[in-house]
GUSE-229141 format. One record per residue (C-alpha): residue in one letter; x, y, z. Coordinates in pm, whole numbers, m for minus. Example, Ala and Ser with C-alpha at 12.3 -4.5 7.8 and 13.67 -1.06 7.14 Angstrom:
2
- r  px  py  pz
- A  1230  m450  780
- S  1367  m106  714
This chain:
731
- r  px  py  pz
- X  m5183  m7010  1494
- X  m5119  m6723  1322
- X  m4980  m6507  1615
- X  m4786  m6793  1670
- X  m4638  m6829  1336
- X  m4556  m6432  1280
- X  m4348  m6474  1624
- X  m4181  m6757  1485
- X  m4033  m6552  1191
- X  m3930  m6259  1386
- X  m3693  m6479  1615
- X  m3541  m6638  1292
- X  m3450  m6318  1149
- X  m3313  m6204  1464
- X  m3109  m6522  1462
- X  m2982  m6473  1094
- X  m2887  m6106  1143
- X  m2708  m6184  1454
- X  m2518  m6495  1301
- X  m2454  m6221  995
- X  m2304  m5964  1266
- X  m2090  m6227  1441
- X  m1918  m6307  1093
- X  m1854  m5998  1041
- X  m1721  m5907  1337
- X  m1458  m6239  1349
- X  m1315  m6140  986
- X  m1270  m5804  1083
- X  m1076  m5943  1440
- X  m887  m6184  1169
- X  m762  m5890  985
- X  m650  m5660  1267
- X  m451  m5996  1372
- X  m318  m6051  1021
- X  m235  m5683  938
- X  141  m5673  1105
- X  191  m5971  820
- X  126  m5784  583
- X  214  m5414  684
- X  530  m5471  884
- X  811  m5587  703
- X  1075  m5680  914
- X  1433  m5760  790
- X  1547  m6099  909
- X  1908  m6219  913
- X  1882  m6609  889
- X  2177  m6849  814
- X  2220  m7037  531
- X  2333  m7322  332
- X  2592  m7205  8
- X  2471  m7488  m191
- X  2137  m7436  m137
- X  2144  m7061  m152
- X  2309  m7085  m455
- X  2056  m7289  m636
- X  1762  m7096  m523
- X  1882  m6760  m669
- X  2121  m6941  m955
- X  1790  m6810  m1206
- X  1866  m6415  m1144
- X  2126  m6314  m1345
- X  2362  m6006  m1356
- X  2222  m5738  m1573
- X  2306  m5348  m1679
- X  1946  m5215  m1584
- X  1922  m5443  m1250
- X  2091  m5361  m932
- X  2503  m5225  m1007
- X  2813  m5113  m834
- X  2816  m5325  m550
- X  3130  m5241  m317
- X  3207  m5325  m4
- X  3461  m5151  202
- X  3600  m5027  531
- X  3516  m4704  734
- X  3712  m4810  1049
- X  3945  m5099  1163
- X  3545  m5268  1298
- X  3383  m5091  1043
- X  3325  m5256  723
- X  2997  m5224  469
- X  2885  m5283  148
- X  2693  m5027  m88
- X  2529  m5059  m420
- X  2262  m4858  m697
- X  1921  m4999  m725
- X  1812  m5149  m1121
- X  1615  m4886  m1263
- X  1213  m5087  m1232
- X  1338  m5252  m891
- X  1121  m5259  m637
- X  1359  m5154  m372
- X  1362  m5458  m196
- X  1683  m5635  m213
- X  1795  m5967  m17
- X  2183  m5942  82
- X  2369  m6311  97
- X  2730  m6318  244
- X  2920  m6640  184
- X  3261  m6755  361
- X  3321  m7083  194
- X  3680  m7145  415
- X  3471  m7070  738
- X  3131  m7260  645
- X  2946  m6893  716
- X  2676  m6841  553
- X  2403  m6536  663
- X  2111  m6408  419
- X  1945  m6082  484
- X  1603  m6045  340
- X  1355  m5760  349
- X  1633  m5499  287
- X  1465  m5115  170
- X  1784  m4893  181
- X  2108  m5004  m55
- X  2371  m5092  236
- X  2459  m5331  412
- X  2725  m5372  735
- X  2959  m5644  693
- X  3044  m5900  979
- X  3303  m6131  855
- X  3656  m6344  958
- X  3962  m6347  855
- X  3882  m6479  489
- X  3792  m6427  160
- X  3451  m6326  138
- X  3120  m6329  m153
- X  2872  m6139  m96
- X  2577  m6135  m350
- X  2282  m5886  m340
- X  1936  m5973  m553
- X  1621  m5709  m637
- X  1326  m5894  m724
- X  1119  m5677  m928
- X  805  m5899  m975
- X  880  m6198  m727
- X  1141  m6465  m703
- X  1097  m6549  m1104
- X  1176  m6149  m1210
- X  1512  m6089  m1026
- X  1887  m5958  m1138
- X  2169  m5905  m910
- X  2535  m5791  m841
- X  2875  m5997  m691
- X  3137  m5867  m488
- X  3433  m6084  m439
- X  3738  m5994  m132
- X  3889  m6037  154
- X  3916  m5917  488
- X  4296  m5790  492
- X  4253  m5685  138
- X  3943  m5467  189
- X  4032  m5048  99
- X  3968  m4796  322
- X  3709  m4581  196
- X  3664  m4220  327
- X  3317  m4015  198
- X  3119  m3888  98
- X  3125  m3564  321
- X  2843  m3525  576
- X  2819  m3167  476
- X  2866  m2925  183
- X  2857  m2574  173
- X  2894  m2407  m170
- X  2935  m2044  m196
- X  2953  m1819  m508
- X  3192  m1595  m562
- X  3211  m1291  m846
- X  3297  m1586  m1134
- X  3411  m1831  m869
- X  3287  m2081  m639
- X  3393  m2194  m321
- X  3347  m2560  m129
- X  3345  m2655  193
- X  3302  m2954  294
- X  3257  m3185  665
- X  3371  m3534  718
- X  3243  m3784  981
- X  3462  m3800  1243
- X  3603  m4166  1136
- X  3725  m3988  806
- X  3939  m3702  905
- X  4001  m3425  692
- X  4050  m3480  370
- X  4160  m3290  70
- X  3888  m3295  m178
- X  3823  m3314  m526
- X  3532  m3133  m718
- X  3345  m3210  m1084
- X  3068  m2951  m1183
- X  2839  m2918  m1531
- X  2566  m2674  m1593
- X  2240  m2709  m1521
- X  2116  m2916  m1837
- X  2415  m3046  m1945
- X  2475  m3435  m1963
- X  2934  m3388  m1932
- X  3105  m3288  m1626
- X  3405  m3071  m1644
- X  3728  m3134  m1529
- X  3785  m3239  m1181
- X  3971  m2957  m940
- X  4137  m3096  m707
- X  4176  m2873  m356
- X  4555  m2788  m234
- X  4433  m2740  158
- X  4208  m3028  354
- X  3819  m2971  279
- X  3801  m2685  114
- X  3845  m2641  m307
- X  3808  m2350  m510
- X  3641  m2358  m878
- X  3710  m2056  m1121
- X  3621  m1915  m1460
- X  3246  m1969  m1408
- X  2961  m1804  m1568
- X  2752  m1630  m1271
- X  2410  m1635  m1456
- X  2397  m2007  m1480
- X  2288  m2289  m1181
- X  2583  m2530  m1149
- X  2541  m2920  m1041
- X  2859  m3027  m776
- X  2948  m3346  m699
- X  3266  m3414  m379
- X  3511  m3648  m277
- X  3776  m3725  m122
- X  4115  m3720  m311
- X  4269  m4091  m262
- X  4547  m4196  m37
- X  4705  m4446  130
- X  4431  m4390  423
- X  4169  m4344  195
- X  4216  m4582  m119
- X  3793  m4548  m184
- X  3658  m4214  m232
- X  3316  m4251  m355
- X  3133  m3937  m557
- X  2895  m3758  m308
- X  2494  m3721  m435
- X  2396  m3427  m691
- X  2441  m3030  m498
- X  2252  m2811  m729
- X  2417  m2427  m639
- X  2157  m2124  m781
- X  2322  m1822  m989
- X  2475  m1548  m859
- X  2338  m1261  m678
- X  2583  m943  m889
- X  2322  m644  m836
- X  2253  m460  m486
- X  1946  m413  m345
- X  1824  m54  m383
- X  1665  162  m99
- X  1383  304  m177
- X  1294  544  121
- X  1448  603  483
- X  1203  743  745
- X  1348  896  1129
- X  1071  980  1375
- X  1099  1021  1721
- X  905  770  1924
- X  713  1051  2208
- X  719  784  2447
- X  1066  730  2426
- X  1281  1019  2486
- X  1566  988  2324
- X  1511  696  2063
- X  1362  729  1713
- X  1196  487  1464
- X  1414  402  1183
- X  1201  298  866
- X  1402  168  559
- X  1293  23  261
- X  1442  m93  m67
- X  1368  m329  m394
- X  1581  m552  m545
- X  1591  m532  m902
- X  1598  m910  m1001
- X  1289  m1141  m910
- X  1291  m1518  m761
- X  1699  m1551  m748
- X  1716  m1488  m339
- X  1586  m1620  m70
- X  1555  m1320  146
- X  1754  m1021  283
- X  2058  m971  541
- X  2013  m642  774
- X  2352  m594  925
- X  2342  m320  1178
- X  2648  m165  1394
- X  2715  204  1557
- X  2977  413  1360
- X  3153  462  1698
- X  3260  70  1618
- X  3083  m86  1970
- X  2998  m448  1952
- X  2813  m592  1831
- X  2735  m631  1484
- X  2338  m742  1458
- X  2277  m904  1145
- X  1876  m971  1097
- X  1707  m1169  845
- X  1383  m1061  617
- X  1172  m1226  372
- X  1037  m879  315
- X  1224  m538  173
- X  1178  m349  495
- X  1279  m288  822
- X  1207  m75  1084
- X  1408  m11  1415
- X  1401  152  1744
- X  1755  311  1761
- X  1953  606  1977
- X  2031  934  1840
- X  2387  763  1745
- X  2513  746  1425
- X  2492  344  1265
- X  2562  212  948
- X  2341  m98  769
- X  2433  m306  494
- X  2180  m461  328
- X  2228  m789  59
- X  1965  m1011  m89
- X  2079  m1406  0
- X  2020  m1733  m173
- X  2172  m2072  m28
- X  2500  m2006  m221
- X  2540  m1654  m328
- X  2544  m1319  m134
- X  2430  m1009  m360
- X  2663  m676  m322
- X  2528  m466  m21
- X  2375  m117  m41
- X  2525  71  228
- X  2265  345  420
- X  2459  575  728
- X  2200  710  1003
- X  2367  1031  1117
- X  2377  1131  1456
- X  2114  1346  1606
- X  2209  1614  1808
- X  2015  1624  2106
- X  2201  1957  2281
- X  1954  2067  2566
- X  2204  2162  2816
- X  2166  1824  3044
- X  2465  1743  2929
- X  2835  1955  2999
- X  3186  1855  2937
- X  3508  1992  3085
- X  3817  1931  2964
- X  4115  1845  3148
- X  4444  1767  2907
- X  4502  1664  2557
- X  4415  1289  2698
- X  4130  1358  2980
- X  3784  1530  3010
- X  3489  1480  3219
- X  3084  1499  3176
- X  2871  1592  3385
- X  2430  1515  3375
- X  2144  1547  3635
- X  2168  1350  3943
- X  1799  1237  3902
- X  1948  940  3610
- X  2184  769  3874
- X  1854  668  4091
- X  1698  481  3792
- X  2025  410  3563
- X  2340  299  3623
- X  2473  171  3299
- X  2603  430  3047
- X  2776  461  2718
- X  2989  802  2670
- X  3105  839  2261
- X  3295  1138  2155
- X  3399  1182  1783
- X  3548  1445  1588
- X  3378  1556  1209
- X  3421  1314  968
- X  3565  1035  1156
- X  3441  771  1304
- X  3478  828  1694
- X  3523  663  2028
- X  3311  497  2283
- X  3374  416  2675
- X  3109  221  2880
- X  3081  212  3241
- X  2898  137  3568
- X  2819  454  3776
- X  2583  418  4063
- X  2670  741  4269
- X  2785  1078  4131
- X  2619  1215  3795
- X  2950  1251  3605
- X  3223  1050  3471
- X  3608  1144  3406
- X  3727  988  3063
- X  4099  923  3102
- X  4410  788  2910
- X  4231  864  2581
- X  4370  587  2300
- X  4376  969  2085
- X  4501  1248  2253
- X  4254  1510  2152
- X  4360  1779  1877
- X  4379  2138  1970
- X  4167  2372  1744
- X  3883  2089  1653
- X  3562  2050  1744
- X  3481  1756  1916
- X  3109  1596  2002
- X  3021  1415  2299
- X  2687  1216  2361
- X  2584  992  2664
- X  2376  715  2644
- X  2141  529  2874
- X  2125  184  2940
- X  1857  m11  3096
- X  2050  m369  3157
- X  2197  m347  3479
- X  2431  m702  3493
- X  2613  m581  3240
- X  2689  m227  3053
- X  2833  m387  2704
- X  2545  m376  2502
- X  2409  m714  2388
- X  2196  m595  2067
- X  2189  m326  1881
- X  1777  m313  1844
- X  1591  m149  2087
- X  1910  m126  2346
- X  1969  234  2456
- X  1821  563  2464
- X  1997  923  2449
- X  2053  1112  2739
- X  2197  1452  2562
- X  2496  1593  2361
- X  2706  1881  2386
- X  3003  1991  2162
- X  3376  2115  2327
- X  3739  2261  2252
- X  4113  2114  2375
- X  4227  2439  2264
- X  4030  2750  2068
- X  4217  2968  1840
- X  4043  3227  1590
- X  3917  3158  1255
- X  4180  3124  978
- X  3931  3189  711
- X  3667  3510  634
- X  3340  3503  459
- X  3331  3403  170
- X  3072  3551  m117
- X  2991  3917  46
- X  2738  4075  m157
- X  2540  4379  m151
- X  2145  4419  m250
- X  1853  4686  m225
- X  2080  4970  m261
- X  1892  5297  m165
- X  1979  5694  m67
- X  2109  5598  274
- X  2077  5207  308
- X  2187  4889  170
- X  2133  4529  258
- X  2468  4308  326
- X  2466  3917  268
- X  2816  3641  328
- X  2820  3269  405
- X  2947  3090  723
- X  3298  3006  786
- X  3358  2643  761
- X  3343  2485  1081
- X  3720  2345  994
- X  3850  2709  984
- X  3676  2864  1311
- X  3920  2664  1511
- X  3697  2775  1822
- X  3322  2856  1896
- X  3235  3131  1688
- X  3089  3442  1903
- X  2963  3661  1639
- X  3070  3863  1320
- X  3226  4224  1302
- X  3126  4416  943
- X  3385  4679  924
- X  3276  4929  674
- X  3440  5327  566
- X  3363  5581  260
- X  3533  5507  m40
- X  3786  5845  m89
- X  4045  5794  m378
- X  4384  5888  m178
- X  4188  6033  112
- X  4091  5923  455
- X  3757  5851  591
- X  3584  5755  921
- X  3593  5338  992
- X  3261  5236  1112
- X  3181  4870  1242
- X  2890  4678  1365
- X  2873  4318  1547
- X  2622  4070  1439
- X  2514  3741  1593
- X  2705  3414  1475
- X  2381  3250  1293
- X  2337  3556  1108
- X  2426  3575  725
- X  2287  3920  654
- X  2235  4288  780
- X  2118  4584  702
- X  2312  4880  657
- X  2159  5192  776
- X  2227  5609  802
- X  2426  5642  497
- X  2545  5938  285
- X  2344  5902  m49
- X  2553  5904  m311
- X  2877  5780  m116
- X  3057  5491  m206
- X  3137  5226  77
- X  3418  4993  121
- X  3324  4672  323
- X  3523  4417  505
- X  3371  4096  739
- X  3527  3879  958
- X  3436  3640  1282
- X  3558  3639  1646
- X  3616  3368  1888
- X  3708  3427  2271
- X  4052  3380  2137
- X  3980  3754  1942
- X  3911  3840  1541
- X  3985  3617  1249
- X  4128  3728  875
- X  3843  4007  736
- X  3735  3962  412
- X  3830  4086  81
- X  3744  4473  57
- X  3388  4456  m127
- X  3256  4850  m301
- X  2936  4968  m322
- X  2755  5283  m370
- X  2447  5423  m249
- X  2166  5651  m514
- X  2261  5987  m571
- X  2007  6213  m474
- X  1826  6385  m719
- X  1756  6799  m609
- X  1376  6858  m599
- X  1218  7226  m526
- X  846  7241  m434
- X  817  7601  m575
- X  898  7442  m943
- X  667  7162  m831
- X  388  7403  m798
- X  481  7589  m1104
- X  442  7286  m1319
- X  156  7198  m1176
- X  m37  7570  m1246
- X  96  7490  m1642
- X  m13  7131  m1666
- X  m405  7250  m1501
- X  m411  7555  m1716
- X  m391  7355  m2063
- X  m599  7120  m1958
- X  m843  7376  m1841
- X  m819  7639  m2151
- X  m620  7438  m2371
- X  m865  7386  m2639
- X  m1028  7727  m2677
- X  m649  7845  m2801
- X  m598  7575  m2985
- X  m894  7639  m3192
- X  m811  7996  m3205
- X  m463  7964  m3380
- X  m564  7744  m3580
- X  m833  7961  m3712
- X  m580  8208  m3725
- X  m292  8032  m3905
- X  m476  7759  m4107
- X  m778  7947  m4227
- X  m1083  7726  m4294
- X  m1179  7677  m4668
- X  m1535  7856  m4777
- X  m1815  7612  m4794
- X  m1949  7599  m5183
- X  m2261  7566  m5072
- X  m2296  7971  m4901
- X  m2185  8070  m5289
- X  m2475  8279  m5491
- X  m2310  8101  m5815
- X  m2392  7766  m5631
- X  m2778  7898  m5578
- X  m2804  7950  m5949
- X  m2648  7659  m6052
- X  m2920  7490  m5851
- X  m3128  7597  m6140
- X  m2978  7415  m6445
- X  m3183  7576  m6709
- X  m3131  7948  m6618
- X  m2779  7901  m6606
- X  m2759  7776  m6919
- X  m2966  8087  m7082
- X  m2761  8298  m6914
- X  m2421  8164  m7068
- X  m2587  8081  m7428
- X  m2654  8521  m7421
- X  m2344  8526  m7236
- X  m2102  8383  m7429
- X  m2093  8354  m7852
- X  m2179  8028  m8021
- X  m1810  7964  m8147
- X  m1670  8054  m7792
- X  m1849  7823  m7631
- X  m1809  7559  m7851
- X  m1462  7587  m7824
- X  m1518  7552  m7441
- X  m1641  7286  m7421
- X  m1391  7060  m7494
- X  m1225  7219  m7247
- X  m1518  7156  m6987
- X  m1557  6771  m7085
- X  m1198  6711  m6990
- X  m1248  6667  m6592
- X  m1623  6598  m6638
- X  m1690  6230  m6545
- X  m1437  6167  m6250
- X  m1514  6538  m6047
- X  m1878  6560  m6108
- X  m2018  6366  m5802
- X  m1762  6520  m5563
- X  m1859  6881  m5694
- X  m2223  6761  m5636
- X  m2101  6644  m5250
- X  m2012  6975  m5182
- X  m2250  7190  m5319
- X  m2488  6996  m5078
- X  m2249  7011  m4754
- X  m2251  7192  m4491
- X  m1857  7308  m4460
- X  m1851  7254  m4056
- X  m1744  6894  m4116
- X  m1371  6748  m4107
- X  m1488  6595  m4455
- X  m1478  6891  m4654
- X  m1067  7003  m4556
- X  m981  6634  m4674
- X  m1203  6665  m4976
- X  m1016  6984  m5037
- X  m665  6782  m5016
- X  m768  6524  m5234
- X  m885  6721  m5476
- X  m565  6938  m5484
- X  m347  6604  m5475
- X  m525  6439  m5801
- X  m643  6753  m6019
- X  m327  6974  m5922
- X  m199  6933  m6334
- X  m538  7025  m6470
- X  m618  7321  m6287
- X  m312  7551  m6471
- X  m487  7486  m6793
- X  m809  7598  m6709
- X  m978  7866  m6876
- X  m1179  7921  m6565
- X  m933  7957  m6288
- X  m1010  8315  m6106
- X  m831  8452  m5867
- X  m1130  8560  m5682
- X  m1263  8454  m5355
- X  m1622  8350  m5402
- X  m1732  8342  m5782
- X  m2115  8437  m5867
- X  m2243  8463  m6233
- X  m2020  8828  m6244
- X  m1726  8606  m6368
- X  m1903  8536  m6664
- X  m2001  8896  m6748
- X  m1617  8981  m6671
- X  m1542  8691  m6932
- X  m1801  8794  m7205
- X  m1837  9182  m7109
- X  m1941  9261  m7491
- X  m2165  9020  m7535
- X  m2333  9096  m7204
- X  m2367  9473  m7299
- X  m2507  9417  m7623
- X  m2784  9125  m7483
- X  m2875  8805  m7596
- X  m3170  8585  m7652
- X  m3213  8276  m7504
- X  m3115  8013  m7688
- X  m3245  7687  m7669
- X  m2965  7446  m7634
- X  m2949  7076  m7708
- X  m2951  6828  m7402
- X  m2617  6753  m7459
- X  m2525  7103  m7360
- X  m2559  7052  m6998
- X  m2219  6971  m6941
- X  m2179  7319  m6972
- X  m2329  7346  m6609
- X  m2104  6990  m6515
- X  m1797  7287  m6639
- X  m1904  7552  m6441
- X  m1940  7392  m6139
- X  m1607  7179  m6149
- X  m1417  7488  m6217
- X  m1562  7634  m5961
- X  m1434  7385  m5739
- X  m1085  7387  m5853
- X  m1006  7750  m5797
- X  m1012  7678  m5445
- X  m714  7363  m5492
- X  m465  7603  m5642
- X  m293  7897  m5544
- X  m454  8199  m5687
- X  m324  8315  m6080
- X  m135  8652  m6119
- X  m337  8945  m6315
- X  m127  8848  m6628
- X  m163  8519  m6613
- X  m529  8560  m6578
- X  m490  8842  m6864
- X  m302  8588  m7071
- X  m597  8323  m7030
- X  m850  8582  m7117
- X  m661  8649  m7429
């Protein structure tokens, strides 16, 4: 029972979840089936009773923020509509009812999402009524438009196309009408970005284009068109809102160029320009217009969101412009000129003909793989000529019946260029289109130069040599190809003549050096160049002079040498001789006997005390005391020297300098040469006869020594006394 019951239960809930799936799976088939109801919206033209019509909508009524400016009009003869402006909370659904009460027509258009509506209608007057529900039937407004068929205006517009374009302070409109409207003259109203009034219309004085003026190029301008009203077009409705960006007034600036010749390319190079534009998030991107100076099409403009380029060009001269672009404004364009690269290896000759023909010649190898060419010949600063052609069998090329007949005494440069499109030699793009096959330079007639070197000038000037620098002729004034330089150069005589000398230098050179010249000797130099057509005007006579030479005699050489080695070697012996001789040395103090026994303080002063009375010593000492203090320690310093020193001469001076008024007062100046104790027996001879005792002297009394001693010293700082001056002191 039990298995029987549990098997029971599982087959009723498989049952239940199948009915469950088989519900599911019918609502979800009901839905796909229903969805086009709901999702699709199809507009539905159904006919239609006025009266009834009428009643059903008689509830919305006509109202400011509902649906507005309903007009109908005609494009063509079988062209008639009706346009209108949605309410501002519609729900941009609208249901368009057009009534013909004379013709019992009747025709309601429901569903409708965009705000137009073609018009089908007879011969008669005409309603036509257009309702936006916003929330349902109940929540509706709507707009009336009452005419006929023969009364209907033409209405021309809005234009299909406008193109604004700024100009410096200006800005220009073109417009394009459907082809049902023709070309119309248009009118234009603008305001600033911001502001809420338009400005005065300007009406255009040509068909579908207008200019505006006197605008300020910083600000974004909004531009509304149409069509100025006529008797063709008596509807010109405003076009939508064109919003045109500021103006672009600065140029880009380039930053770097870069030429580098590709290795695997002979005869193209990789051109790599960049620049920066000074004002951020006004443009849109940049305009690369490329063309060859010669003036061959075409002119390549390229487009860049990015402020480089690079390109693989000839070794022709080209010219780029470069602008920074927005959808209404071109900035000013920086200019950059790629000169022409000479590529002279001698592949390439030219032989002229006439004033109006030449012909080039190249290797014959190029006509088996090339057979379009390019020949350009231009003159210095202008612009130059081109000539393309098809040559499949000789390796040269006659260029005849020259638009410029070529000028006699100017250099002109010729290039030729290969080609590797063979169905057609004009080149189609300027990028990556030709290579250079060589370049060589010629004459229609040479001439010599009409101009010298200019700023001759003379440097490291020696005995016999001098170095000459100039600068080149102008190319303008060699009228020919310039062979070399001739320096003409003589000795500068007044009123007397002289041997010319000249010398011929190469034509790159812009220096020499002068050589085997009288030292000395002034020079008078003159340059000029040479052509095959002979010498040009010399230069302005330029002066210089060479070093004199200076007489030199070995024998004198050698003779100041002996000097110079013989003081050196027994200079100093002599010069301590004479001086010996002529500036005698002082006598050191300290050899003196009176020194020895001054040394011994007390015997000295026994030996004056006997000496010398009581009252003539006391009337010394005064005397003594004078100079005691400020001579005492330099006494002292030299009683103890030893006189071999420099020290003891510039004692000496010092002493003579600073005691020079004492020492003619002294009672002890002697005009001796070393003093001992006999001076004071030659001072006191009585007393010294007669004897003395000793005497026993206060302490005091040993300034009497101080005296001695300091006197002693100055005798030697004066010049020695006469006998009567020293009889005079005695006395």
């Amino acid at each position: 029972m039990s298995g029987g019951g549990e098997r029971s239960g599982e087959a009723e809930t498989k049952h239940c979840w199948l009915g469950t799936y088989m519900h599911v799976v019918v609502v979800g088939l009901m839905l796909v089936l229903d969805a086009p109801v709901f999702t699709n919206v199809h507009v539905s033209a159904e006919k239609c009773k006025p009266k009834n019509i009428s009643a059903k909508y008689q509830h919305c009524g006509i109202h400011p923020d509902g649906v507005h400016n309903l007009d109908c009009f005609r494009k063509s003869k079988k062209d008639e509509k009706c346009t209108w402006e949605p309410g501002v909370h519609g729900s941009k659904s609208y249901t368009f009812i057009l009534q013909q009460v004379d013709k019992a027509h009747c025709v309601a258009y429901y569903n409708l999402t965009k705000p137009n509506q073609k018009l089908r209608i007879f011969d008669y007057n005409f309603t036509v009524e257009v309702i936006e529900s916003s929330a349902g039937e109940a929540n509706c407004t709507k707009a009336v438009f009452s005419g006929s068929k023969k009364t209907l205006k033409r209405s021309c517009g809005p234009p299909s196309k406008v193109l604004p374009t700024r100009t410096p302070g200006a800005l220009q409109v073109n417009v394009t009408w459907l082809k049902e409207d023709g070309n119309n003259r248009i009118s234009v109203r603008y305001r600033a970005l911001g502001s809420r009034s338009w400005n005065e219309t300007v009406e255009s004085q040509l068909p579908n284009a207008a200019m505006v003026e006197k605008l300020t190029p910083s600000l974004v301008y909004v531009v509304q068109i149409q069509c100025v009203t006529t008797a063709e077009c008596s509807q010109c409705p405003w076009s939508e809102n064109y919003y045109v960006p500021s103006e672009l007034t600065t140029q880009p600036i380039i930053v770097s160029t870069k030429y580098a010749d590709i290795m695997q390319k002979t005869g193209c190079r990789l051109i790599s320009i960049t620049w920066k534009f000074p004002v951020k998030d006004l443009y849109d991107g940049y305009r690369v217009t490329v063309w060859k100076e010669s003036g061959e099409p075409p002119q390549e403009q390229l487009t860049t969101s990015e402020p480089e380029i690079r390109l693989i060009l000839s070794y022709s001269a080209y010219r780029l412009n470069i602008s920074a672009y927005n959808n209404a404004s071109v900035s000013p364009a920086a200019t950059h000129v790629i000169p022409q690269h000479s590529f002279g290896d001698g592949r390439l000759n030219a032989t002229v003909h006439n004033s109006t023909a030449f012909t080039i010649h190249w290797r014959a190898d190029r006509v088996r793989k090339y057979v379009c060419y390019v020949v350009e010949w231009m003159k210095k600063g202008h612009s130059g000529w081109y000539q393309s052609f098809f040559e499949d069998t000789e390796a040269s090329k006659t260029v005849s019946s020259l638009s410029e007949h070529l000028e006699p005494y100017t250099r002109y440069r010729v290039t030729l260029h290969l080609r590797p499109n063979k169905n057609t030699c004009n080149m189609k793009h300027i990028n990556n289109s030709e290579s250079t096959y060589g370049s060589t330079e010629f004459y229609h007639t040479e001439g010599s130069p009409v101009s010298a070197p200019a700023n001759v000038s003379f440097h490291n000037v020696t005995l016999n040599s001098a170095t000459l620098q100039w600068s080149h002729i102008p190319e303008e004034d060699l009228r020919g190809f310039l062979l070399g330089y001739i320096i003409y150069y003589t000795e500068h005589h007044y009123r007397e003549a002289s041997t010319a000398h000249n010398v011929t230098v190469d034509p790159g050179s812009t220096s020499f050096h002068l050589e085997a010249l009288k030292s000395g000797t002034a020079y008078q130099v003159q340059i000029c160049g040479f052509t095959s057509e002979g010498e040009g005007i010399r230069s302005n006579p330029s002066v210089f002079k060479t070093d004199q030479k200076v007489n030199f005699s070995i024998r004198g050489a050698i003779a100041a040498f002996v000097v110079v080695a013989s003081l050196l070697a027994f200079g100093s012996p002599v010069i301590k001789r004479a001086k010996a001789i002529l500036w005698p040395r002082l006598p050191n103090p300290g050899h003196s006997n009176a020194v020895r026994k001054i040394e011994s303080p007390g015997q000295l002063i026994l030996e004056m005390e006997a000496a010398v009375p009581p009252q003539t010593l006391s009337s010394m000492l005064p005397h003594v005391r004078t100079c005691e203090d400020d001579t005492l320690e330099m006494a002292h310093a030299w009683s103890e020297g030893d006189g071999d020193s420099a020290a003891d001469d510039d004692t000496a001076d010092t002493l003579l300098d600073t005691q020079r008024t004492h020492f003619q007062s002294s009672p002890f100046t002697f005009a001796g040469g070393y003093t001992t104790m006999e001076m004071f027996q030659q001072l006191t001879p009585q007393w010294v006869a007669e004897g003395g005792s000793n005497i026993k002297g206060e302490p005091e009394d040993l300034t009497v020594l101080k005296s001695v001693r300091l006197d002693y010293v100055r005798q030697f700082s004066t010049s020695p006394p006469s006998d009567s001056e020293f009889t005079s002191t005695l006395l």
